[in-house]
N, C-alpha and C positions, 0 to 999 in steps of 0.2 A: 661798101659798108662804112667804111672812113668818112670822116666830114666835117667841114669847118665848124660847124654848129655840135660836132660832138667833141669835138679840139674846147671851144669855148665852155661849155658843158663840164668839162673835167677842169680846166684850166678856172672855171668862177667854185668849184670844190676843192681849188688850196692840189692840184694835182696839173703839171704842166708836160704832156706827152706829146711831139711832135709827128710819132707814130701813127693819129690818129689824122692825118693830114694826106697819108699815102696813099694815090690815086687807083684805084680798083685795076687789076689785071684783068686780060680776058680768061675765062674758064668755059670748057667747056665736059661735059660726062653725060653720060651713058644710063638712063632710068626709065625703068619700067615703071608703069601706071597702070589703074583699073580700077574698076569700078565694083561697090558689094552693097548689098543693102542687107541690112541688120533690123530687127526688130525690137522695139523700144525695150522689153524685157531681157533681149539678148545683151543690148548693152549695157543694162544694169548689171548684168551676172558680172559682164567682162569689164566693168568699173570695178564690181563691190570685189572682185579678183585678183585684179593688178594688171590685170591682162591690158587693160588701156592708162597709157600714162600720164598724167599732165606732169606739166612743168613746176618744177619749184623754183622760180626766181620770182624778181620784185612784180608779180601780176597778178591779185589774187582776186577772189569771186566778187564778183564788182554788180549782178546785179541785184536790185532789192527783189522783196520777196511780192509784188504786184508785177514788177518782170517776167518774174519768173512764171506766176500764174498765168498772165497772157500766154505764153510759150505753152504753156500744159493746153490751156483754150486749144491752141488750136489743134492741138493732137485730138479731142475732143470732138471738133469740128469739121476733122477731115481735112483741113487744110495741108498743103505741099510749105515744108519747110526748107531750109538750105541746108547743104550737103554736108557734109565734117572733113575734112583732111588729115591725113593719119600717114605716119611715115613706120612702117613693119620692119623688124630688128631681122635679120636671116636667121640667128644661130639662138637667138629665145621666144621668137614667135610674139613677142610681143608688141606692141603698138603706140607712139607718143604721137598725141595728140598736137596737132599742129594748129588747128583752129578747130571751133567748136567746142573748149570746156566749158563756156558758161551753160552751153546746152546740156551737155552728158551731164556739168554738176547739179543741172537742176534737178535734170531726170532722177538722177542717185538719189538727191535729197527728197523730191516728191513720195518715193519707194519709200525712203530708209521714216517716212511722216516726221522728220524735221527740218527748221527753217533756221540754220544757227542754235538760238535756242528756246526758241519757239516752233509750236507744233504747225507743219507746211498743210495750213487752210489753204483754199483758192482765195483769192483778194480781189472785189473788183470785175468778175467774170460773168457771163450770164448765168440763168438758171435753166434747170437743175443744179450747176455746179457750185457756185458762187458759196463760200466759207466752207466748203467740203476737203477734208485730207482722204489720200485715196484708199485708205480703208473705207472712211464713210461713204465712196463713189456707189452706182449700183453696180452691180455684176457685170452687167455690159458694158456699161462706161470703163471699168477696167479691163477687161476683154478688149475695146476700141483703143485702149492706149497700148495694153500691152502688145498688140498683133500691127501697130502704129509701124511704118515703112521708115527707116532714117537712111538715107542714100548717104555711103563711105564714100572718098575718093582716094587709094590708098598707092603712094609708091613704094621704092626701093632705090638705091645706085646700084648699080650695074661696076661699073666704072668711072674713076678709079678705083681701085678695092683698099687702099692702105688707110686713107681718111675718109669721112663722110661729110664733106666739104658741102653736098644737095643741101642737104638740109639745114646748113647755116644759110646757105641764099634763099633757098625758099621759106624759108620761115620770115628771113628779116622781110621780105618782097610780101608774103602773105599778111605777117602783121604790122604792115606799114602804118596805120591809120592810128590818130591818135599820138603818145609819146612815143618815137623812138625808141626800140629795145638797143640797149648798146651790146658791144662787141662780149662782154660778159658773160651779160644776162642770158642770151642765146649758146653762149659756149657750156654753160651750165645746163641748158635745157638738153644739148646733142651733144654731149660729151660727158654727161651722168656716171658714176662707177666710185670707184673707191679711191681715183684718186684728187677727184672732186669732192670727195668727200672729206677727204685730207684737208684740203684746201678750204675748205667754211669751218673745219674747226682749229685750223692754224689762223686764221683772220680772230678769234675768238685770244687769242694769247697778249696775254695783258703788255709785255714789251714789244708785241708790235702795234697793238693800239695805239701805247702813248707814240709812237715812233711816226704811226701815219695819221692819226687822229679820230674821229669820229667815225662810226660805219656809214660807208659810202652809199648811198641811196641806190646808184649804178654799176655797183659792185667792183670799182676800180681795186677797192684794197684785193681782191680775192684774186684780179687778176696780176697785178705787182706779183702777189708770191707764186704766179705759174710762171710769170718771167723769170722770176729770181731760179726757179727750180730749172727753165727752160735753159737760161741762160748758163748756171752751173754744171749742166750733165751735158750739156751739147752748143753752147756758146759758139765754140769753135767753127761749128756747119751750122753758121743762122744761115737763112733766107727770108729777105723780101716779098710780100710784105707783113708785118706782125705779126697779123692777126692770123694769117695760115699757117705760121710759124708754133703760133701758141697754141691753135687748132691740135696740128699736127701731134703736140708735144702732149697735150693734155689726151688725147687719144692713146699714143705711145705710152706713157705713163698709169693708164687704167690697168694696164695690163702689168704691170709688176707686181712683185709678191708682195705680200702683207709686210713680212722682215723687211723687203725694200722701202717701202712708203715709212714704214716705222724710224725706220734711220735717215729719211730722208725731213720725215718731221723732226727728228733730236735734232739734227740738222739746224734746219731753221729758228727752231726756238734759241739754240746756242747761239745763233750768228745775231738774233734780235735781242739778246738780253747785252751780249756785246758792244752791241751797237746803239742801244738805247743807254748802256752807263759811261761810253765814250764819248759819245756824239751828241745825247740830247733829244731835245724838240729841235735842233737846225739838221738832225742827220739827212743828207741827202737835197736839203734846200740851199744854193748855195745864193739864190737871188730872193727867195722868197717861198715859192710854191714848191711843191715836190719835185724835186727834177728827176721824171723816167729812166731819162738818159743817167744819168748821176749813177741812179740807184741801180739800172742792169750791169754796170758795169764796176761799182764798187759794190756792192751788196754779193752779187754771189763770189767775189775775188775773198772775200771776210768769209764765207761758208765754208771756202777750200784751202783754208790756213787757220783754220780754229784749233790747230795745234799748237800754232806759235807765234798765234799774235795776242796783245793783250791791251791793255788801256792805254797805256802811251805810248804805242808803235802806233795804235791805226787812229789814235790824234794826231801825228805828226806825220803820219802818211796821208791821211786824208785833207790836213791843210796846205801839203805840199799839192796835191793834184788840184784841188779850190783854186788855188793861185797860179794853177798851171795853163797859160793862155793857150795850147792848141791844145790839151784836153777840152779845156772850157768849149772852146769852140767847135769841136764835136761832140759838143752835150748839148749845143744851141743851134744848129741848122741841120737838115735832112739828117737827123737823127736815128733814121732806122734805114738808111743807105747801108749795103753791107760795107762799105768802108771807111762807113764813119763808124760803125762796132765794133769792127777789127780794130780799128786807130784806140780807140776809147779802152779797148780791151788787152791791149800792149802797152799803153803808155801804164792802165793801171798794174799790172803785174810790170811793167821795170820800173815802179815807184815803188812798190811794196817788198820788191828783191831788195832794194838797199836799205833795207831795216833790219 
């Protein structure tokens, strides 16, 4: 999942993670597959329902509306289309869509007779159909779409049971083509809940915008505060590499209570309004761009002393560790080594003990 080109990627966005650089473990689990066919009108129901999910991260309906009438053509025509992939939730029955929303969203939209915001004519299509919405279809012309065959290919994990780790490699492997979804973007699609949802509206909090800068195309700011969160509740037991790590963590965390996540946003907000009137626009850059490193390991040590630190303790803490040459330098190579975080994460708690 890691890669030079997503290193560069973050690093040309004013954000320098060397995280992004650690070479893929082997994994191996345990998943059931099979095969369902759904009928075009079934899976309007189970769109217009909830029952089928897409994603909401940076991918939205891309194609136009002569696209999408070819698509409808060929349900029209009888023609065999490509199958959809669908990963089934155990305990809500329900279904995210792994590939194939441009299909389903056409389908929804052809139903629901809108195109955006314009009414979904055919554009471009032979006739009989050609400018027709499918109310104005004939009888059987709707009858042939709706009784239309869509071949599902639907898994599950089996194994491991604690994360659902599948479906971040098949998804990045499925939607390979094209831009790269980064490490986020994906964690956002299979890791959905409330306390993802925490998380886009803590990116939204005006002292940490100024803190990190502009919204990140690739969603890096939203991942920084699963770090900051990851790294504060469970710092202590990281593991290698990252991205499993925040997997993991952002899974573990859906599942706390509301009062948790609520305290856990007061949280954040206090450690970033602290942090933005001590520190500035340099917090956490100590060469330039954002340093990851910098920030997992002073940013949540500030979360877990917001009782007693205050504007001149963590300026003079924090320029003590800047000019700290073996901190520095486990903020700058193999960075997400577990003992370059342990190192990182002791030096800054016995700098922070003598204030």
């Amino acid at each position: 999942m890691a890669s030079r080109d997503e290193y560069e990627i973050a690093l040309s966005e004013g954000v320098e993670d060397e995280s992004l650089l650690e070479p893929e473990g082997a994994r191996r689990f345990s998943i059931t597959s099979y095969g369902a066919d759904y009928t075009v009108d079934s899976l309007v129901k189970r769109m217009r329902g909830g029952a089928f999910t897409i994603p909401s991260f940076q991918r939205r309906f891309v194609w136009s509306q002569k696209h999408g009438s070819r698509f409808i053509e060929s349900l029209l025509m009888g023609l065999p289309i490509p199958s959809i992939f669908l990963y089934k939730e155990s305990e809500t029955n329900q279904h995210l869509v792994i590939d194939g929303q441009q299909r389903l969203r056409t389908l929804q939209a052809f139903y629901d007779g809108t195109f955006g915001e314009k009414k979904f004519r055919l554009l471009g299509v032979r006739e009989p159909w050609n400018n027709k919405s499918y109310d104005e279809l004939d009888t059987s012309d709707q009858l042939k779409i709706d009784d239309s065959i869509v071949h599902a290919i639907i898994f599950r994990q089996d194994s491991p049971m604690d994360v659902l780790d599948s479906i971040y490699y098949v998804f990045e492997r499925i939607n390979s083509g094209g831009i790269r979804l980064s490490p986020q973007e994906i964690r956002n699609c299979i890791s959905a809940g409330r306390f993802i949802d925490l998380v886009k509206r803590l990116n939204e909090y005006n002292d940490w915008r100024n803190i990190f800068g502009p919204l990140n195309k690739r969603a890096k700011d939203e991942e920084l505060i699963i770090r900051f969160f990851a790294m504060l509740r469970d710092g202590d037991n990281y593991y290698k590499p990252m991205a499993k790590f925040l997997n993991d963590k952002s899974a573990q965390f859906n599942k706390l209570s509301q009062i948790e996540l609520q305290d856990m946003g007061a949280t954040f907000r206090k450690a970033s309004s602290l942090v933005w009137e001590a520190l500035g626009p340099a917090a956490f850059r100590p060469n330039g761009p954002l340093n990851a490193a910098v920030f997992d390991s002073v940013f949540p040590a500030i979360g877990a002393r917001l009782t007693s630190l205050n504007v001149q303790v963590l300026r003079l803490a924090y320029d003590e560790l800047t000019n700290n040459r073996d901190y520095m330098r486990y903020c700058e190579r193999a960075t997400s080594d577990e003992d370059a975080v342990r190192a990182r994460r002791r030096i800054v708690n016995e700098t922070f003990a003598r204030y």
